[in-house]
N, CA and C atoms as a LAMMPS dump frame, in Angstrom:
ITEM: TIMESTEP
0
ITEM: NUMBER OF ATOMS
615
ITEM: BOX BOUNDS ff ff ff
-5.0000000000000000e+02 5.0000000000000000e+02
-5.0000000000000000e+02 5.0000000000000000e+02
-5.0000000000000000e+02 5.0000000000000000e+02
ITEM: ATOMS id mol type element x y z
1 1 1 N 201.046 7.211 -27.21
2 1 2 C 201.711 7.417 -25.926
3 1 3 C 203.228 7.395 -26.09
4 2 1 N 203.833 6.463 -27.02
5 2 2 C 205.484 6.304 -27.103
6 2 3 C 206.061 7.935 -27.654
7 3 1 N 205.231 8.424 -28.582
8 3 2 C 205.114 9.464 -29.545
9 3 3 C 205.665 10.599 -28.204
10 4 1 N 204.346 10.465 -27.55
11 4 2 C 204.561 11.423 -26.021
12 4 3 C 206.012 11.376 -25.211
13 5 1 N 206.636 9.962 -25.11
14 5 2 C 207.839 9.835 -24.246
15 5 3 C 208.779 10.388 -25.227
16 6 1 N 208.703 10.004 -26.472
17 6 2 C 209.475 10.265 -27.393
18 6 3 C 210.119 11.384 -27.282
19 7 1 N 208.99 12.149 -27.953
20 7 2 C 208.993 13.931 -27.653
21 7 3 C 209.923 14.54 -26.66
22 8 1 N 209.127 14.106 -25.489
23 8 2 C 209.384 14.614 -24.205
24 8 3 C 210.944 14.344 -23.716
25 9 1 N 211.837 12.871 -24.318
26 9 2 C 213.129 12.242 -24.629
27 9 3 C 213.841 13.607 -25.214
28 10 1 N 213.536 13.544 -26.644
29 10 2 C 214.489 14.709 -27.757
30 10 3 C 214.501 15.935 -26.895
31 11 1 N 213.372 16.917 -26.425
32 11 2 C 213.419 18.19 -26.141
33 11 3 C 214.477 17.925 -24.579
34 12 1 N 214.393 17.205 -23.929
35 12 2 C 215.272 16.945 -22.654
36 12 3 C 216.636 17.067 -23.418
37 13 1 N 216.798 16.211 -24.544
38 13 2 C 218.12 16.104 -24.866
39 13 3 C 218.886 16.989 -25.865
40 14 1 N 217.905 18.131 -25.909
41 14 2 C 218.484 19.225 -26.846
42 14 3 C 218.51 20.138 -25.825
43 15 1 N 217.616 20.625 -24.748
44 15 2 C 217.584 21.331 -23.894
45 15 3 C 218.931 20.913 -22.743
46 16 1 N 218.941 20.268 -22.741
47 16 2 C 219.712 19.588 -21.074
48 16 3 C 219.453 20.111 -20.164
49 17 1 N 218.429 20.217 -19.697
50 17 2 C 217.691 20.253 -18.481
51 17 3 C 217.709 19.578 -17.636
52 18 1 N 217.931 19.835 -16.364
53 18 2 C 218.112 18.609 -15.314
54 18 3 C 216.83 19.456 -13.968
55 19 1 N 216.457 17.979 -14.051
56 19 2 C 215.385 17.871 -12.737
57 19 3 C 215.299 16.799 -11.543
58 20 1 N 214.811 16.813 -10.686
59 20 2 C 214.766 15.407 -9.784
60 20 3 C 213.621 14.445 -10.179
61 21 1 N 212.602 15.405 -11.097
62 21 2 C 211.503 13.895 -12.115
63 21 3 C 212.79 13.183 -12.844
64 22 1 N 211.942 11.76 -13.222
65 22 2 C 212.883 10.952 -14.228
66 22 3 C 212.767 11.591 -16.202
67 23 1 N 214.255 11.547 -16.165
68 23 2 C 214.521 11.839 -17.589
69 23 3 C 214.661 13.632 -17.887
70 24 1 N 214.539 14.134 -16.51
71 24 2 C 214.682 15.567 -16.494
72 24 3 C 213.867 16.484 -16.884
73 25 1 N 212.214 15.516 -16.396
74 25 2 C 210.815 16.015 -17.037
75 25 3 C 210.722 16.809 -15.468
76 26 1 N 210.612 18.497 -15.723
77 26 2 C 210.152 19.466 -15.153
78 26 3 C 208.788 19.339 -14.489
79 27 1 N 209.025 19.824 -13.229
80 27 2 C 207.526 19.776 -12.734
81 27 3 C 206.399 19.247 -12.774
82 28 1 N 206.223 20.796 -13.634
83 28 2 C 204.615 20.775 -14.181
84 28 3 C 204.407 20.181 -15.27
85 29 1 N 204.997 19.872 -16.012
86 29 2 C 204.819 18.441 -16.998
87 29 3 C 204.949 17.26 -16.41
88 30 1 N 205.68 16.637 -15.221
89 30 2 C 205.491 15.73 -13.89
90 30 3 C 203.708 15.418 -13.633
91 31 1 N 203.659 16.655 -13.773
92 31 2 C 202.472 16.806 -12.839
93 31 3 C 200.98 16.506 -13.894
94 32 1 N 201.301 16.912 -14.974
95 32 2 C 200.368 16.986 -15.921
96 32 3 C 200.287 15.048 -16.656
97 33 1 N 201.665 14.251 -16.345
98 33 2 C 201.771 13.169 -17.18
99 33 3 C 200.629 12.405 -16.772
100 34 1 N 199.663 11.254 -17.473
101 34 2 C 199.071 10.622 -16.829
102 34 3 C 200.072 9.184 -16.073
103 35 1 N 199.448 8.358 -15.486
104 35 2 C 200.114 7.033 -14.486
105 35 3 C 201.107 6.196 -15.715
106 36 1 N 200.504 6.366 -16.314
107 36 2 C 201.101 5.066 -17.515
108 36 3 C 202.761 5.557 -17.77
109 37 1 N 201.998 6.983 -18.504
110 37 2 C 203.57 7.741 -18.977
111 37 3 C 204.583 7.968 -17.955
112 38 1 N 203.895 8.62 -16.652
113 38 2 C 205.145 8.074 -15.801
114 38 3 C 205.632 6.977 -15.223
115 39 1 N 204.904 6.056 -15.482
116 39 2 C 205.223 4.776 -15.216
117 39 3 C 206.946 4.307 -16.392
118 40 1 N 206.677 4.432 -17.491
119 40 2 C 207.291 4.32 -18.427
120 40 3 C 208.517 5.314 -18.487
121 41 1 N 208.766 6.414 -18.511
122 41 2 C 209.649 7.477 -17.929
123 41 3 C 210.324 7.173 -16.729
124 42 1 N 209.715 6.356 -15.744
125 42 2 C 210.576 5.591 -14.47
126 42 3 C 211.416 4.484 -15.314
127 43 1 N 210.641 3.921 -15.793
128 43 2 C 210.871 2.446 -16.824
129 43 3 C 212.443 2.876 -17.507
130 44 1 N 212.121 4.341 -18.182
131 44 2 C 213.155 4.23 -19.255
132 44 3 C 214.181 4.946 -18.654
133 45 1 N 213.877 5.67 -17.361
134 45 2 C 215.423 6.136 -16.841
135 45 3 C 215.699 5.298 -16.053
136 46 1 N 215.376 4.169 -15.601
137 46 2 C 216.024 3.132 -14.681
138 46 3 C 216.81 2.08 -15.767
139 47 1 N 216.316 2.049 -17.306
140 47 2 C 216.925 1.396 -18.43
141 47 3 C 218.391 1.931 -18.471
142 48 1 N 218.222 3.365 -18.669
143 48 2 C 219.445 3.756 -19.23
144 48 3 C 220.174 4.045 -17.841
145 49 1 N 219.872 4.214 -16.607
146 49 2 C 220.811 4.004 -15.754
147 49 3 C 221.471 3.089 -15.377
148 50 1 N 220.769 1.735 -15.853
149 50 2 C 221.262 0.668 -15.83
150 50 3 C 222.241 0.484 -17.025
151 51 1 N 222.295 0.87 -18.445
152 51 2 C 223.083 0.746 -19.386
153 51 3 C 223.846 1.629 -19.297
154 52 1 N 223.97 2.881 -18.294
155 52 2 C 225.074 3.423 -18.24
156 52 3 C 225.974 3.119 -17.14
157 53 1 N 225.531 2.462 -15.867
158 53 2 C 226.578 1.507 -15.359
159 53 3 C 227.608 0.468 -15.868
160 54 1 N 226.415 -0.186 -17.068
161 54 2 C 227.175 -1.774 -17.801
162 54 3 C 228.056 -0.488 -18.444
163 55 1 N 228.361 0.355 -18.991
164 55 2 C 228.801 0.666 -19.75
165 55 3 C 230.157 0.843 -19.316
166 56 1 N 229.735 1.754 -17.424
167 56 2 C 231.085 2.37 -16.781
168 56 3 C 231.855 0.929 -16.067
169 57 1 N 231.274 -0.176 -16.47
170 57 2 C 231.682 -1.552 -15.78
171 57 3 C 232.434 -2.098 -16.532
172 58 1 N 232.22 -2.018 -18.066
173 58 2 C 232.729 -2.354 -19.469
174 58 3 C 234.192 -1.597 -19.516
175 59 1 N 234.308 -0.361 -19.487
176 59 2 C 235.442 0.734 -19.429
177 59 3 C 236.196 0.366 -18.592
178 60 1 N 235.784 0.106 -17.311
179 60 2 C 236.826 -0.069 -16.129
180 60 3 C 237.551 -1.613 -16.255
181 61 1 N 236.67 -2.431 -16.609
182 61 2 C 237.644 -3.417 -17.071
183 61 3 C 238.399 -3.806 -18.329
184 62 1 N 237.734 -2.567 -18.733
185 62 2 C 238.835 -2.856 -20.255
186 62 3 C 240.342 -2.423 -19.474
187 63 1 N 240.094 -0.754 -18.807
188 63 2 C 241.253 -0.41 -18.419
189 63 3 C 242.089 -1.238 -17.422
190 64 1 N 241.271 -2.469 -16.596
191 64 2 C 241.837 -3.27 -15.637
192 64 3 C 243.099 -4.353 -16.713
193 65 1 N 242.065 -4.551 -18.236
194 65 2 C 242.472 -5.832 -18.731
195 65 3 C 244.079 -4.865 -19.686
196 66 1 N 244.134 -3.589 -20.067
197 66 2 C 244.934 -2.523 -20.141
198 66 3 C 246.094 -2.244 -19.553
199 67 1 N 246.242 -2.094 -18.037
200 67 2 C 246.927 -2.344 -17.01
201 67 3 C 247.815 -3.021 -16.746
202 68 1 N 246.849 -4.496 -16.899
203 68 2 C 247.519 -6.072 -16.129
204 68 3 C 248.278 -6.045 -17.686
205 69 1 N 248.029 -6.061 -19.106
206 69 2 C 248.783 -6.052 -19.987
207 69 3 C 250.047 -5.371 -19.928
208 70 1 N 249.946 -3.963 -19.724
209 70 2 C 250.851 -3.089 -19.725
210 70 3 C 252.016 -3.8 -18.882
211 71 1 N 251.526 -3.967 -17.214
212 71 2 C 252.505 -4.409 -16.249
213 71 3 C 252.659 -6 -16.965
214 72 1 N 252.236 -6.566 -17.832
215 72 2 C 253.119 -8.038 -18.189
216 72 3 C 253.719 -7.822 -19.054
217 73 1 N 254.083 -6.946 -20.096
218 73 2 C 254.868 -6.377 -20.675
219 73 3 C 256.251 -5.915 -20.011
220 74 1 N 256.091 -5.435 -19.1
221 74 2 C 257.278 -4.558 -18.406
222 74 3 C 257.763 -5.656 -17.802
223 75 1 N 256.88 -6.665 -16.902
224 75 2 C 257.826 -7.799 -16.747
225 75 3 C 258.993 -8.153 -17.524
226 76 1 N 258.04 -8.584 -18.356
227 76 2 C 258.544 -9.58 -19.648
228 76 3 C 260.084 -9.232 -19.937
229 77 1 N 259.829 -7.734 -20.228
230 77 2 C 261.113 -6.908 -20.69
231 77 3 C 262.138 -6.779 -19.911
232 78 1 N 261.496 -6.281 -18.31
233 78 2 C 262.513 -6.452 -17.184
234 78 3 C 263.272 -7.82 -17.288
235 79 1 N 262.717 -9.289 -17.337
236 79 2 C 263.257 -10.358 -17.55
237 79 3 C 264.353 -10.738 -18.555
238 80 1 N 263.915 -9.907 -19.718
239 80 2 C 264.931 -9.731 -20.57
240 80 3 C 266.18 -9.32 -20.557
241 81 1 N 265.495 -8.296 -20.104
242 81 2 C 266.956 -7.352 -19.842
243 81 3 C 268.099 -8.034 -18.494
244 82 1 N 267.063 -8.479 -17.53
245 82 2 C 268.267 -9.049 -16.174
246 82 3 C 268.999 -10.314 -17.124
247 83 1 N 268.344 -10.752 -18.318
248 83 2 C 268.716 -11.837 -18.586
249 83 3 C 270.274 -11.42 -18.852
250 84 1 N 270.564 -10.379 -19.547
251 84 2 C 271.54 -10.412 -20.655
252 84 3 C 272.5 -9.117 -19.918
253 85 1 N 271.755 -8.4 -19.309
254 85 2 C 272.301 -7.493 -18.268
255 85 3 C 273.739 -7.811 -17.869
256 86 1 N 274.848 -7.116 -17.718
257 86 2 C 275.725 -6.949 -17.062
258 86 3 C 275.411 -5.993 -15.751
259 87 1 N 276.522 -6.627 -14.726
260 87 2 C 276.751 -5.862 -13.146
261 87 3 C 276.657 -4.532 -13.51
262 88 1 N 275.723 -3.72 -13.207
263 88 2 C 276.216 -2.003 -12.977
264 88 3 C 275.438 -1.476 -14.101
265 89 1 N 274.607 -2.117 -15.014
266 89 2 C 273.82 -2.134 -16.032
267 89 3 C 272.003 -1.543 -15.56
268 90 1 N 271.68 -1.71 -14.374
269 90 2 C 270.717 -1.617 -14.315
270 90 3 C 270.589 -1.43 -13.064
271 91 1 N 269.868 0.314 -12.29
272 91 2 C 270.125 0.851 -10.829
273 91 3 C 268.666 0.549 -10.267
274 92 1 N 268.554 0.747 -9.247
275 92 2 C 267.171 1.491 -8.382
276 92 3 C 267.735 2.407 -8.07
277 93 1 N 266.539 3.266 -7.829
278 93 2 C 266.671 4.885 -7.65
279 93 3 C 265.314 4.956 -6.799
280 94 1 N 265.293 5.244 -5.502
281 94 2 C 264.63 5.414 -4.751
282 94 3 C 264.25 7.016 -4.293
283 95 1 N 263.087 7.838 -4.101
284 95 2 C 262.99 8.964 -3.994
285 95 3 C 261.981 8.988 -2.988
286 96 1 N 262.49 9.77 -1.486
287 96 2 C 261.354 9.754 -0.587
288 96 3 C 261.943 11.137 0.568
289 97 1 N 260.547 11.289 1.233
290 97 2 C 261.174 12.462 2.376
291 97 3 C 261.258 13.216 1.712
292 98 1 N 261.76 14.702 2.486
293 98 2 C 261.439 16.132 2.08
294 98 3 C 260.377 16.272 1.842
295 99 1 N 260.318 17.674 0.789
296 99 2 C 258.704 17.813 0.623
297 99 3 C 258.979 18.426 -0.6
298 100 1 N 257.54 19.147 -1.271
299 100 2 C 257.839 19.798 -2.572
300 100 3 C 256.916 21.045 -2.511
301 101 1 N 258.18 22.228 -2.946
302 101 2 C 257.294 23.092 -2.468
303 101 3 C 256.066 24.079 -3.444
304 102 1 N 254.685 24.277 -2.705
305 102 2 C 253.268 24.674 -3.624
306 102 3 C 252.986 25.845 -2.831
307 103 1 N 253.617 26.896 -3.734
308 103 2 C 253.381 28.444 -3.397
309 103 3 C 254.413 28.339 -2.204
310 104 1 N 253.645 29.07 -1.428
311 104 2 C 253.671 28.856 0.705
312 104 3 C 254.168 27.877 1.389
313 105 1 N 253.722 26.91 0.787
314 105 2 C 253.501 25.426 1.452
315 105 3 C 254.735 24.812 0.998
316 106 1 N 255.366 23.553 1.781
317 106 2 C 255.969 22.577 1.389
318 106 3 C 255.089 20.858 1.729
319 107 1 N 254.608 20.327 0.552
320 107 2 C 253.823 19.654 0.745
321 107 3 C 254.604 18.137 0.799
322 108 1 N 254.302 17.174 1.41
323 108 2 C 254.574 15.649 1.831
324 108 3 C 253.746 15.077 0.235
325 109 1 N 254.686 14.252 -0.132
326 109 2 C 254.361 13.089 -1.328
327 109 3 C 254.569 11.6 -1.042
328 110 1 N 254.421 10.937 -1.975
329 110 2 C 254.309 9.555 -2.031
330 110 3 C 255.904 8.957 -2.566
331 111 1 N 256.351 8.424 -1.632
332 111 2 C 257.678 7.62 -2.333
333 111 3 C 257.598 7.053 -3.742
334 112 1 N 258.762 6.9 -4.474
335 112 2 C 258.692 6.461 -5.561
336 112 3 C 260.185 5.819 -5.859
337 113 1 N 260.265 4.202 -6.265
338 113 2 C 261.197 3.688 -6.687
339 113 3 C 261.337 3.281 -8.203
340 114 1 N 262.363 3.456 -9.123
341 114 2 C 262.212 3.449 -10.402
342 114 3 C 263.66 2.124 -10.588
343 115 1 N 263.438 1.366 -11.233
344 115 2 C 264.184 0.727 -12.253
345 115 3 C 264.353 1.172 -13.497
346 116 1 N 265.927 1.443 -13.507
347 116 2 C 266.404 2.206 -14.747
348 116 3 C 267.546 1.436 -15.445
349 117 1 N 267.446 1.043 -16.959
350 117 2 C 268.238 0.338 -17.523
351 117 3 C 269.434 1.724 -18.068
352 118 1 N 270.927 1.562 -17.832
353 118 2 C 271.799 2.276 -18.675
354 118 3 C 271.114 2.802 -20.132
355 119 1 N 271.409 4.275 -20.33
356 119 2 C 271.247 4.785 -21.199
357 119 3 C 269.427 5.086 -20.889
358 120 1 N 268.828 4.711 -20.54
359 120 2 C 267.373 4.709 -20.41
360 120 3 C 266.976 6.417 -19.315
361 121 1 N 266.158 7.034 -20.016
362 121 2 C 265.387 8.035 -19.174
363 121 3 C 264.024 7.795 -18.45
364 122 1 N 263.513 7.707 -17.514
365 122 2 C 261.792 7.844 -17.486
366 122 3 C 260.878 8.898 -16.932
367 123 1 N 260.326 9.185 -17.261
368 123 2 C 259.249 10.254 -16.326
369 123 3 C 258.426 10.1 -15.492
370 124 1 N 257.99 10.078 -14.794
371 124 2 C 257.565 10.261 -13.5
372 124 3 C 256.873 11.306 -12.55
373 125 1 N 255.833 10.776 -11.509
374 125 2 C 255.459 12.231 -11.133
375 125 3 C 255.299 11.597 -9.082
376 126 1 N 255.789 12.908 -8.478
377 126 2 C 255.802 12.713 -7.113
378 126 3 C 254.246 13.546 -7.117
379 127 1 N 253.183 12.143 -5.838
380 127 2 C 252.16 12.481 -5.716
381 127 3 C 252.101 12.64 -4.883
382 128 1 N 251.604 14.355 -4.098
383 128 2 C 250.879 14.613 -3.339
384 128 3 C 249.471 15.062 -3.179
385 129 1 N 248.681 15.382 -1.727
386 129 2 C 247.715 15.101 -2.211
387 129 3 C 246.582 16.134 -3.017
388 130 1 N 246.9 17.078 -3.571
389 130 2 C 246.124 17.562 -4.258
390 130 3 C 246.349 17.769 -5.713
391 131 1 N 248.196 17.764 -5.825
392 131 2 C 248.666 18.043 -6.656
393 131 3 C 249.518 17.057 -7.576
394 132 1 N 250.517 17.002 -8.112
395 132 2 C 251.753 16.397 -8.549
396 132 3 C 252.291 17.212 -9.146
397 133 1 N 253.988 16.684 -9.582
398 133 2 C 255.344 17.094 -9.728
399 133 3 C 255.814 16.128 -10.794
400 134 1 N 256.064 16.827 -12.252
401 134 2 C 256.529 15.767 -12.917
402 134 3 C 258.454 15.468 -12.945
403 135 1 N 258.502 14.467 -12.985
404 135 2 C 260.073 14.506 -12.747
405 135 3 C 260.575 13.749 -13.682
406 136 1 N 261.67 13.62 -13.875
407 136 2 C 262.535 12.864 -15.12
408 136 3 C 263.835 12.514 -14.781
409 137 1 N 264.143 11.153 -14.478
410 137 2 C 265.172 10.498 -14.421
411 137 3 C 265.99 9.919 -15.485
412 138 1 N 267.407 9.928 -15.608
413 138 2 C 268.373 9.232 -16.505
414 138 3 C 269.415 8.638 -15.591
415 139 1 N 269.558 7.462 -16.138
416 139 2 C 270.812 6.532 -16.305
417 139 3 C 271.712 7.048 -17.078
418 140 1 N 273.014 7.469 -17.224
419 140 2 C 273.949 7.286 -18.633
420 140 3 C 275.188 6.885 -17.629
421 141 1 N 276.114 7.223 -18.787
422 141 2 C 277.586 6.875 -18.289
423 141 3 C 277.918 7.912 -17.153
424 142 1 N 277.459 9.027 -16.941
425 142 2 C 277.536 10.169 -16.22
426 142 3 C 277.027 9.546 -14.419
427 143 1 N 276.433 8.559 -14.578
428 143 2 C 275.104 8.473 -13.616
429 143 3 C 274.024 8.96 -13.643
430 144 1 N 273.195 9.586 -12.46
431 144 2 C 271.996 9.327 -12.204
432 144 3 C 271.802 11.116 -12.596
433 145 1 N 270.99 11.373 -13.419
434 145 2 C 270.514 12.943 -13.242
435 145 3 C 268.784 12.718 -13.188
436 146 1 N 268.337 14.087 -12.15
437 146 2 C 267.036 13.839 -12.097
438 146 3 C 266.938 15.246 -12.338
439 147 1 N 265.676 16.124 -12.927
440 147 2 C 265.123 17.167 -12.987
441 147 3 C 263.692 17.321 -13.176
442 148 1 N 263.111 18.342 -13.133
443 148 2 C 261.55 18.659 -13.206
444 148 3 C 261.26 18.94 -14.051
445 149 1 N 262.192 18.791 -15.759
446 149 2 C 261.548 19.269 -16.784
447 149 3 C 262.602 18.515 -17.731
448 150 1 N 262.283 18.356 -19.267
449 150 2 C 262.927 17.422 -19.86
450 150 3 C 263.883 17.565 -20.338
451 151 1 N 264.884 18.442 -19.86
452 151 2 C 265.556 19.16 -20.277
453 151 3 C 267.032 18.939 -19.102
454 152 1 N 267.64 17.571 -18.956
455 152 2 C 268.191 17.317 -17.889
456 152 3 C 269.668 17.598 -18.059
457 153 1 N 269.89 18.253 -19.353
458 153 2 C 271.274 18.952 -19.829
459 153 3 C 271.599 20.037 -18.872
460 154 1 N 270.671 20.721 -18.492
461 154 2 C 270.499 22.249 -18.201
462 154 3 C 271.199 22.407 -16.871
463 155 1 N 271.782 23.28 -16.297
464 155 2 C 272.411 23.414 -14.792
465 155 3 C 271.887 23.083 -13.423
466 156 1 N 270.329 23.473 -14.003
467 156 2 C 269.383 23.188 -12.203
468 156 3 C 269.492 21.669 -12.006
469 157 1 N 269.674 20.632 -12.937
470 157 2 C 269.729 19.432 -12.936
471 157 3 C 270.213 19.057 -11.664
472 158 1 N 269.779 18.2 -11.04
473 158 2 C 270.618 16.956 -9.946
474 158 3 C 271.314 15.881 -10.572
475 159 1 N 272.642 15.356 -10.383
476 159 2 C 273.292 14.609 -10.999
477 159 3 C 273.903 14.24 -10.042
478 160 1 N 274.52 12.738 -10.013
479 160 2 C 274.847 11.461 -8.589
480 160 3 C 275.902 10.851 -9.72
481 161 1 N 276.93 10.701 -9.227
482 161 2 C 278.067 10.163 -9.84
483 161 3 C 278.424 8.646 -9.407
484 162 1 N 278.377 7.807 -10.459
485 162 2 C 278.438 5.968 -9.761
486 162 3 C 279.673 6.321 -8.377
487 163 1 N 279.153 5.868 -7.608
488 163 2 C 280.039 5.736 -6.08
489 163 3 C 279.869 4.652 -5.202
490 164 1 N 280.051 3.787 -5.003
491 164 2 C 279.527 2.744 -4.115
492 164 3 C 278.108 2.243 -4
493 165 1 N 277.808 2.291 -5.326
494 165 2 C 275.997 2.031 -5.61
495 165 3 C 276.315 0.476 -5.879
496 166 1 N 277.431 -0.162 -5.559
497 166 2 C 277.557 -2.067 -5.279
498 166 3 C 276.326 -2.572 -3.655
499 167 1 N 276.894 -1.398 -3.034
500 167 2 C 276.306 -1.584 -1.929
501 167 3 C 274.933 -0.353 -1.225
502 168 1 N 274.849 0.11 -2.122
503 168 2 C 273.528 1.133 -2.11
504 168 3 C 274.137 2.049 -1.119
505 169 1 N 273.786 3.811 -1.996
506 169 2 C 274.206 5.242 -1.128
507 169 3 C 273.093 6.11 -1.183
508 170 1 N 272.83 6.714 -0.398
509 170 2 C 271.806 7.656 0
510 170 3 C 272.654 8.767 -0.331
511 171 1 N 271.657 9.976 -0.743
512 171 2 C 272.234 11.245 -1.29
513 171 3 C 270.82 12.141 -0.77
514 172 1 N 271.561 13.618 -0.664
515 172 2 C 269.685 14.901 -0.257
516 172 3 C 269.773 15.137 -2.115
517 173 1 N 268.713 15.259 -2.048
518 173 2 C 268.15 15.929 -3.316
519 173 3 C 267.567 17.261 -2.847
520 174 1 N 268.182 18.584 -3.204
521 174 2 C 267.483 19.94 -2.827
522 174 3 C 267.21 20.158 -4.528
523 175 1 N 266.11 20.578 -5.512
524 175 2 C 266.011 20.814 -6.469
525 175 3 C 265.918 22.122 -6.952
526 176 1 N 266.509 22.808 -7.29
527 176 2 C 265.829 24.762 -7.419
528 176 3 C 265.876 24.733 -8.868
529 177 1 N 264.699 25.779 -9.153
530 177 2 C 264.031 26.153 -10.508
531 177 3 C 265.476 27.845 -10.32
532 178 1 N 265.757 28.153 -11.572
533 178 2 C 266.486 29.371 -11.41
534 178 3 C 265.551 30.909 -11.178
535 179 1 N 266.072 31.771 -10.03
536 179 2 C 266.025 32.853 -9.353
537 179 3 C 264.463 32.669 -8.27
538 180 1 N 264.548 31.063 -7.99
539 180 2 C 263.51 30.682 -7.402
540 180 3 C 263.934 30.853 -5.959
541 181 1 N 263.21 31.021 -4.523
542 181 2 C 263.9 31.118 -3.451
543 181 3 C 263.738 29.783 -2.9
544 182 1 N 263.044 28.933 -3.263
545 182 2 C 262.964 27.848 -2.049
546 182 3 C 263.156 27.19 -3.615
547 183 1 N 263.832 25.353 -3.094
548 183 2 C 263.849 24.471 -3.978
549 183 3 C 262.856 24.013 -4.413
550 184 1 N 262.342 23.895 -5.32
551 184 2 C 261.078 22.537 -5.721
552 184 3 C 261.129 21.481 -5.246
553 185 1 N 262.149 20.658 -4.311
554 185 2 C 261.895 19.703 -4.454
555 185 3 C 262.851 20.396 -2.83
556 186 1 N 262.533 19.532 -1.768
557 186 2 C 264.075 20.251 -0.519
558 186 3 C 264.004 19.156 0.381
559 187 1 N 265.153 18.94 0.602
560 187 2 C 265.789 17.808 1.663
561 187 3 C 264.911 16.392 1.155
562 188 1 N 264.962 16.016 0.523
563 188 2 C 264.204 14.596 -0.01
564 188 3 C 265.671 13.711 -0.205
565 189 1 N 265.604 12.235 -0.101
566 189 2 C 266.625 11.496 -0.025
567 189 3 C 266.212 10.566 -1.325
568 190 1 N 268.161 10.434 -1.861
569 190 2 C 267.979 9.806 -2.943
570 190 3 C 268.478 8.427 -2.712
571 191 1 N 267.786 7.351 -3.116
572 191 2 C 268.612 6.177 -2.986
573 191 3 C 269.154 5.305 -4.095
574 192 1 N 270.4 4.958 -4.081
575 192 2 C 270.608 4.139 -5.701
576 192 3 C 271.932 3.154 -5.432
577 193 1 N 271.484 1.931 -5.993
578 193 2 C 271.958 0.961 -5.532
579 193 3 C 271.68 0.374 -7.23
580 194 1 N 272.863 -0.414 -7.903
581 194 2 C 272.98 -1.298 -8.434
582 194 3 C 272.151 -2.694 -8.603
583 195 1 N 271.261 -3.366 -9.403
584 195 2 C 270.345 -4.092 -9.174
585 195 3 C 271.271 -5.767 -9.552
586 196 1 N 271.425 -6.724 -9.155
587 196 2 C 272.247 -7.512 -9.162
588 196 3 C 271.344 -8.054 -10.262
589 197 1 N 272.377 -8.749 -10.996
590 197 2 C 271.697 -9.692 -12.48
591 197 3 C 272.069 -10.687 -12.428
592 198 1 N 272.009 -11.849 -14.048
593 198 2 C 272.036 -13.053 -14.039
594 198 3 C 274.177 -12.906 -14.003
595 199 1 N 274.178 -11.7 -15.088
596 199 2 C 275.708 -11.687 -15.197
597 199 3 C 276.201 -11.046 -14.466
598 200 1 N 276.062 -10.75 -12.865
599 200 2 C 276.763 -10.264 -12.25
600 200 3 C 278.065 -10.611 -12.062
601 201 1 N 279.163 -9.852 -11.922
602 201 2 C 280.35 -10.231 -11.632
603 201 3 C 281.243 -9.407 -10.597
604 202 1 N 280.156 -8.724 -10.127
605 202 2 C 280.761 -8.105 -8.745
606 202 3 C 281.811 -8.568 -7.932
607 203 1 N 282.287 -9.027 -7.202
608 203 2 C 282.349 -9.865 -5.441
609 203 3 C 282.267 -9.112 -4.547
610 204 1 N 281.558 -7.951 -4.565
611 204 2 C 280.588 -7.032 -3.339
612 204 3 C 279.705 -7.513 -2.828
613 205 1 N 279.35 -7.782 -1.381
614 205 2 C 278.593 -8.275 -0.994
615 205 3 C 277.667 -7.305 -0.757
């Protein structure tokens, strides 16, 4: 009888056949099994549906235990860095409003605030909901440049010059790709403000 499930196991799994019997046994072989064998064929696809849950339960918390690592890392480092940080060393950059435009459409996204250490770039993506937008921010001596491709040398670039970021300035971000008619990115507001540290030495309130 095992010989029988056996069988009936391999040819399912070379074929990939899918049915609503268990194990993707067709019909009329359904129909032909005696009580036992389908008894056992219930048996062994309720096994492996069960070991393929533990499995997708196993994955998801690896990626949970992945995650919480990743973000205690970035702490860690953030801590570091405010430690030793000088005033004007380290911005927020806030990105929200407008829209981004898909074909026709100008579609609504998800705000996004970034902590950026001097000299530091990061990438990033504005989520809306079907799609996303990858974006790329830098810190340098220049200030703040943001663009949609990694390439933030180039002219289409957005670039924010340090200005009263002691006390945080709002700026529009319109983004255009070249001989494009609408911006990629239009009327969205930029925010960037100076992140106060251990060595601040401002006297801006």
């Amino acid at each position: 009888m095992k010989s029988i499930i056996y069988s009936i196991v391999i040819l399912l799994f070379v074929t990939g056949c899918s049915s609503k019997y268990p194990m993707g046994v067709d019909e009329d072989t359904w129909k032909k099994l005696p009580p036992k064998t389908k008894a056992e064929l219930l048996q062994k696809e309720a096994d492996q549906r069960a070991r393929q849950r533990e499995l997708e339960e196993k994955l998801r918390h690896q990626e949970r235990m992945k995650e919480l690592e990743i973000a205690a890392k970035r702490e860690a480092r953030l801590n570091r860095i405010l430690k030793l940080a000088k005033y004007g060393d380290i911005v927020r950059v806030n990105i929200s409003g407008g829209c981004i435009h898909i074909f026709k459409n100008c579609e609504p996204y998800r705000p996004i605030s970034l902590l950026l250490v001097r000299g530091e770039t990061k990438h990033t993506k504005l989520i809306m909901n079907y799609s996303s937008l990858e974006l790329w921010v830098r810190y340098d001596h220049q200030g703040i440049t943001i663009d949609d491709d990694q390439d933030l040398d180039d002219f289409d670039a957005a670039v924010y010059l340090p200005e009263h970021w002691e006390r945080g300035r709002y700026y529009r971000l319109n983004l255009k790709e070249p001989y494009q008619k609408n911006p990629v990115i239009q009327n969205a507001k930029v925010y960037i403000r100076y992140l106060p540290t251990a060595r601040t030495t401002s006297n801006c309130k």
